[in-house]
C-alpha positions as CSV (number, residue, x, y, z in Angstrom):
1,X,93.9,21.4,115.6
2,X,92.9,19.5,112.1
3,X,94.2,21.7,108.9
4,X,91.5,23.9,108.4
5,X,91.2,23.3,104.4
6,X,90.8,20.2,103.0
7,X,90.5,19.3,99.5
8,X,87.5,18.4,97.3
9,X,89.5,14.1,96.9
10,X,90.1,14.3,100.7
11,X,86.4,15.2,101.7
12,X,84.9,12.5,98.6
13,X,87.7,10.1,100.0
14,X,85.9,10.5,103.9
15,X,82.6,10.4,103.0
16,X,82.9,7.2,100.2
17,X,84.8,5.8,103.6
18,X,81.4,6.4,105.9
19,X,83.1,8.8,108.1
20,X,80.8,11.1,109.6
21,X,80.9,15.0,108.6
22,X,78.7,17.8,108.8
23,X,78.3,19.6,105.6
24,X,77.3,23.0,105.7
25,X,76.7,25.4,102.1
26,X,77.3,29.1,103.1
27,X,76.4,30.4,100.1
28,X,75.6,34.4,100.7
29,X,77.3,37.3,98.4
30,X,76.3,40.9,98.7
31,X,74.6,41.2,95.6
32,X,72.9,37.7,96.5
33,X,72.2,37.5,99.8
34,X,69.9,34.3,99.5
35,X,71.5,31.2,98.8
36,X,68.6,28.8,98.5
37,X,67.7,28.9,95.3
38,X,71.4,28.0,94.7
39,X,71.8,25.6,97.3
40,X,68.2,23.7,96.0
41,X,69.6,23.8,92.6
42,X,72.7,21.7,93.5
43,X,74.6,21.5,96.6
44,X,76.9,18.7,97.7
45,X,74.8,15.3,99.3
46,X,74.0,15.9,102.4
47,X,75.0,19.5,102.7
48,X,72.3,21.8,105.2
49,X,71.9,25.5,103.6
50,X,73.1,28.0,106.3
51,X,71.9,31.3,106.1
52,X,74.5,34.2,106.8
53,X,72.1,36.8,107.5
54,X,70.0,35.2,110.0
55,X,72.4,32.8,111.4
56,X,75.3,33.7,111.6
57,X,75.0,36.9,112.2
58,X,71.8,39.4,114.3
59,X,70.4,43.0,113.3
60,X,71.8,45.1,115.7
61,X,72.0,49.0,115.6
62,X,74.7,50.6,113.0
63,X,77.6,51.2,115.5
64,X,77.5,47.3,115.5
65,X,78.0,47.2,111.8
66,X,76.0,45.3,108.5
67,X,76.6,41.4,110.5
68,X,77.2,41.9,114.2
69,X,77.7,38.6,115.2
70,X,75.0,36.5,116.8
71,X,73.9,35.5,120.1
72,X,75.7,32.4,121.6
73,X,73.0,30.6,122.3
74,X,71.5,31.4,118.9
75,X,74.1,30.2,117.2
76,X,73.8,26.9,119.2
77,X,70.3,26.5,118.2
78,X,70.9,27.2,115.0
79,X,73.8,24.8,114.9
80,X,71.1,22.0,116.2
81,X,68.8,22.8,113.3
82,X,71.8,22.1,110.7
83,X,72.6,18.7,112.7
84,X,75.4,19.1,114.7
85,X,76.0,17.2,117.3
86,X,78.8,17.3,120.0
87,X,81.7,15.2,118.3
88,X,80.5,16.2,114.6
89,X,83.2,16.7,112.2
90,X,82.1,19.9,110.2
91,X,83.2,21.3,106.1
92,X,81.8,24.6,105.3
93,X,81.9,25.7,101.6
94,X,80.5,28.0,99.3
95,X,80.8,28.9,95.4
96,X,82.6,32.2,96.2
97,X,86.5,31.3,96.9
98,X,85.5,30.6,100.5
99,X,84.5,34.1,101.1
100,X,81.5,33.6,103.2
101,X,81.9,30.2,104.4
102,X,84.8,31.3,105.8
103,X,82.2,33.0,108.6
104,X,81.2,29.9,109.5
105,X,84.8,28.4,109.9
106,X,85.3,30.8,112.1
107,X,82.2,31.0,114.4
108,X,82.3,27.3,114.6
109,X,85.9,27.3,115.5
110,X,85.7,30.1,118.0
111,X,82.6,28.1,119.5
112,X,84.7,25.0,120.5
113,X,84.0,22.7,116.9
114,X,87.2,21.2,117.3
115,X,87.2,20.1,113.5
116,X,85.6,22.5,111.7
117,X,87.0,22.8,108.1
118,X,86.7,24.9,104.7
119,X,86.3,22.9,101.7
120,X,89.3,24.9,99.4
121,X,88.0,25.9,96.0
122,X,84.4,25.3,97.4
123,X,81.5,24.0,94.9
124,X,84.0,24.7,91.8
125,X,86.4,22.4,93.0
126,X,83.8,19.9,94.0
127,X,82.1,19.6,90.4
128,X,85.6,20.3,88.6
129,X,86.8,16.9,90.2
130,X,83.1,15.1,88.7
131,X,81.7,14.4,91.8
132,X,77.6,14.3,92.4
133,X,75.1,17.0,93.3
134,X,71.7,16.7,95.2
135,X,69.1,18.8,94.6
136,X,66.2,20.3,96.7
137,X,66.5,20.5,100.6
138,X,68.4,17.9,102.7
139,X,66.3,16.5,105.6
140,X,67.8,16.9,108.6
141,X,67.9,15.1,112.2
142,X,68.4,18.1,114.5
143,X,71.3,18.1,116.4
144,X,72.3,18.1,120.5
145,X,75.7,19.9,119.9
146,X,76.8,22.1,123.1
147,X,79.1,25.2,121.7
148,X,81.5,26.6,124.3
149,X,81.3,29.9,126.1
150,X,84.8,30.9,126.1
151,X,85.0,34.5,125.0
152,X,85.2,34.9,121.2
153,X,88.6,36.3,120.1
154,X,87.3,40.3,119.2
155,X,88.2,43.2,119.6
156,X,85.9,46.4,119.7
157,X,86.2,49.9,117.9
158,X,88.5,51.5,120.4
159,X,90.9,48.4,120.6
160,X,91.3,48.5,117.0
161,X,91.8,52.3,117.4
162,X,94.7,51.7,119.7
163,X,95.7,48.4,117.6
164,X,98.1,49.8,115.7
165,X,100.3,51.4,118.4
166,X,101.2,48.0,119.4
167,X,100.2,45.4,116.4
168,X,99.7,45.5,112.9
169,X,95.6,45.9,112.2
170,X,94.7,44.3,108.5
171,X,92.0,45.8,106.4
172,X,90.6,43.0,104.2
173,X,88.7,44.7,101.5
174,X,89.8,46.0,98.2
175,X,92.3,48.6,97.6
176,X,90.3,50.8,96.1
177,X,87.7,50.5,99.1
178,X,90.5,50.7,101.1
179,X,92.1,53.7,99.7
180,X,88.6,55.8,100.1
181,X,88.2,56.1,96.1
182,X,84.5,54.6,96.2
183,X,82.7,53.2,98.9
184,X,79.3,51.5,97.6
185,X,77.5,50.3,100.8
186,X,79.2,52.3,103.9
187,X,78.3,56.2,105.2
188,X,82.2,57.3,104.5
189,X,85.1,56.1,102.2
190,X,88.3,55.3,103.5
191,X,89.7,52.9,106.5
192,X,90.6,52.9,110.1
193,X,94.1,55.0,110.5
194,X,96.8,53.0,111.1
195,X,95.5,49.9,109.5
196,X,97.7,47.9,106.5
197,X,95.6,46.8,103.5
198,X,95.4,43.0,102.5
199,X,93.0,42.1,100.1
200,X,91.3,38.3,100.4
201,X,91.8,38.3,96.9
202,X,95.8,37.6,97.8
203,X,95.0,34.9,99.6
204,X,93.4,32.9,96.5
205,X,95.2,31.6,93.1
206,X,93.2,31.7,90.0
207,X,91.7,28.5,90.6
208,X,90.1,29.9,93.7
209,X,92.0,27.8,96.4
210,X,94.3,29.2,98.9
211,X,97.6,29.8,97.7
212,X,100.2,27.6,100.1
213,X,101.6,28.4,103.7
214,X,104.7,29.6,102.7
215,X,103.1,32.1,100.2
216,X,100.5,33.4,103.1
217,X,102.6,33.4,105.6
218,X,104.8,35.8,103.4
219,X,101.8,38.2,102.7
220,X,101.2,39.2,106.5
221,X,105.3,39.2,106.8
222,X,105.5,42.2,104.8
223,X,102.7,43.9,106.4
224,X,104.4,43.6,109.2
225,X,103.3,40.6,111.0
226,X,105.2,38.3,113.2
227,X,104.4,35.6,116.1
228,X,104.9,38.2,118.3
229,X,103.2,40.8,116.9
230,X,99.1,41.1,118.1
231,X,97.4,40.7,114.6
232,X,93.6,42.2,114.4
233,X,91.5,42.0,110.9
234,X,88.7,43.5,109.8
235,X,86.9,43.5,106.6
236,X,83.2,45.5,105.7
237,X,81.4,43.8,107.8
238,X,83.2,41.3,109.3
239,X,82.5,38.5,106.9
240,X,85.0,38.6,104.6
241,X,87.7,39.3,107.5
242,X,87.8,36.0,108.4
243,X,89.3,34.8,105.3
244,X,92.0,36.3,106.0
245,X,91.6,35.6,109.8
246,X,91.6,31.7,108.0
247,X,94.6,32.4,106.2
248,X,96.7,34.1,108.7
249,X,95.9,30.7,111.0
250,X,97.1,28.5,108.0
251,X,100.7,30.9,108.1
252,X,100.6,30.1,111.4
253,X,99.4,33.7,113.1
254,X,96.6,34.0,116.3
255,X,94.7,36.3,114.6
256,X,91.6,38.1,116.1
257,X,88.6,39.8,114.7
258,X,87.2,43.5,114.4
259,X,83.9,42.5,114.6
260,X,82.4,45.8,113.8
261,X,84.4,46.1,110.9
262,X,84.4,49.4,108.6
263,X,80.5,49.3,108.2
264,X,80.5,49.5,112.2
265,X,83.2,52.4,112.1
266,X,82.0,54.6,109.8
267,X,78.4,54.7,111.1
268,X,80.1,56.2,114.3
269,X,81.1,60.0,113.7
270,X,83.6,60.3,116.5
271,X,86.0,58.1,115.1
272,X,88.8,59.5,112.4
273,X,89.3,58.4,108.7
274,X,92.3,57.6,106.9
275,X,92.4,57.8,103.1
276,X,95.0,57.0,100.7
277,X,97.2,53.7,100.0
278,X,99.2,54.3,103.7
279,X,97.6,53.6,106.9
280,X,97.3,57.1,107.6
């Protein structure tokens, strides 16, 4: 598998060469849901506005949490309205430390993209090196791509309840969410028992690109992870878990996802809460 970052002079240096990549602005926060506005007021040439909401993820009921994830063959037809063809090389990026984009990544590489990759530092890094913007839409060719239909690597509620009787299970959100102290979107405060607490925010220097492979690899170490070890994350609402699903693949980890996520446990009232800094 191709690196999944690559840097703002290696992506310029590919396209200024006429290789052929997919560019894909995943710009979604959730304050800001909408992107466009952003993405028409400068976006990288050539780059097609993904929306998070709608395409990468469905409504569902709220035992399936904020962003269940979407149909398969949604997905696929979404992909063909972005472009994508079978072969494609694909960058995701957005202008929030690769926070959201990191959804994609994920998806896309779940999916069968075999070269699906996050732009590290994302728009910042892009404009902080001087290259160009477009503005407006980008017109698009719609795609043939074919996505795979081998299972996606999840897990449901009552595997990540029994998760950490066997592997380590890694809550991505902030301590403080974590730790039950406030919770400003979810029905109750606090996190699955048993799970660790690894904030994305780790993963990132102040620059907003990934720290290296050695430093990752060292953060899931001391929660406990090793190649042996089953790894499960899990974030909100699963979007922000797979930055650290990204990360724990750069440190060289086979992590999988809890879907769900808290938003998806805590709308359930059979299932126990842990509170406090320990997993509980």
């Amino acid at each position: 598998m191709n690196h999944p970052l690559v840097t703002a002079a290696e992506l310029d240096a590919t396209l200024t060469g006429g290789g052929a990549v997919r560019l894909l602005d995943v710009r979604w926060r959730l304050d800001r849901p909408d992107g466009r506005p952003a993405h028409r007021e400068g976006h990288l040439p050539g780059a097609v506005y993904v929306d998070l909401d709608s395409e990468l993820a469905r409504h569902g009921e709220p035992v399936e949490g904020r962003h269940p994830l979407p149909d398969r063959a949604d997905l696929q037809a979404a992909a063909r309205r972005w472009g994508l063809r079978d072969g494609d090389a694909v960058v995701v990026y957005d202008d929030l430390g690769g926070q959201s984009a990191a959804r994609a990544w994920w998806l896309l590489r779940a999916s069968g993209i075999a070269d699906v990759r996050l732009l590290d530092g994302g728009l910042a890094a892009w404009t902080d090196a001087g290259l160009p913007l477009e503005q407006g839409d980008a017109e698009v060719v719609p795609g043939d791509v074919t996505l795979g239909d081998d299972p996606w690597p999840v897990i449901d509620a009552d595997a990540a309840a029994a998760w950490p009787g066997t592997g380590v299970l890694v809550d991505s959100r902030a301590a403080e969410r974590y730790r039950g102290d406030v919770e400003p979107v979810d029905p109750r405060a606090g996190h699955v028992p048993g799970a660790v607490n690894l904030p994305t925010a780790g993963n990132l220097d102040s620059t907003g690109r990934f720290v290296d492979a050695t430093a990752l690899r060292a953060r899931f170490e001391e929660a406990g992870v090793t190649p042996a070890t089953p790894l499960a994350v899990y974030c909100g609402s699963g979007i922000t878990a797979a930055h650290n699903a990204l990360a724990a693949t750069i440190a060289g980890f086979d992590p999988v996802l809890f879907a769900g996520s808290w938003s998806a446990w805590s709308n359930d009232p059979t299932r126990a809460v842990a509170t406090g800094g320990r997993p509980g």
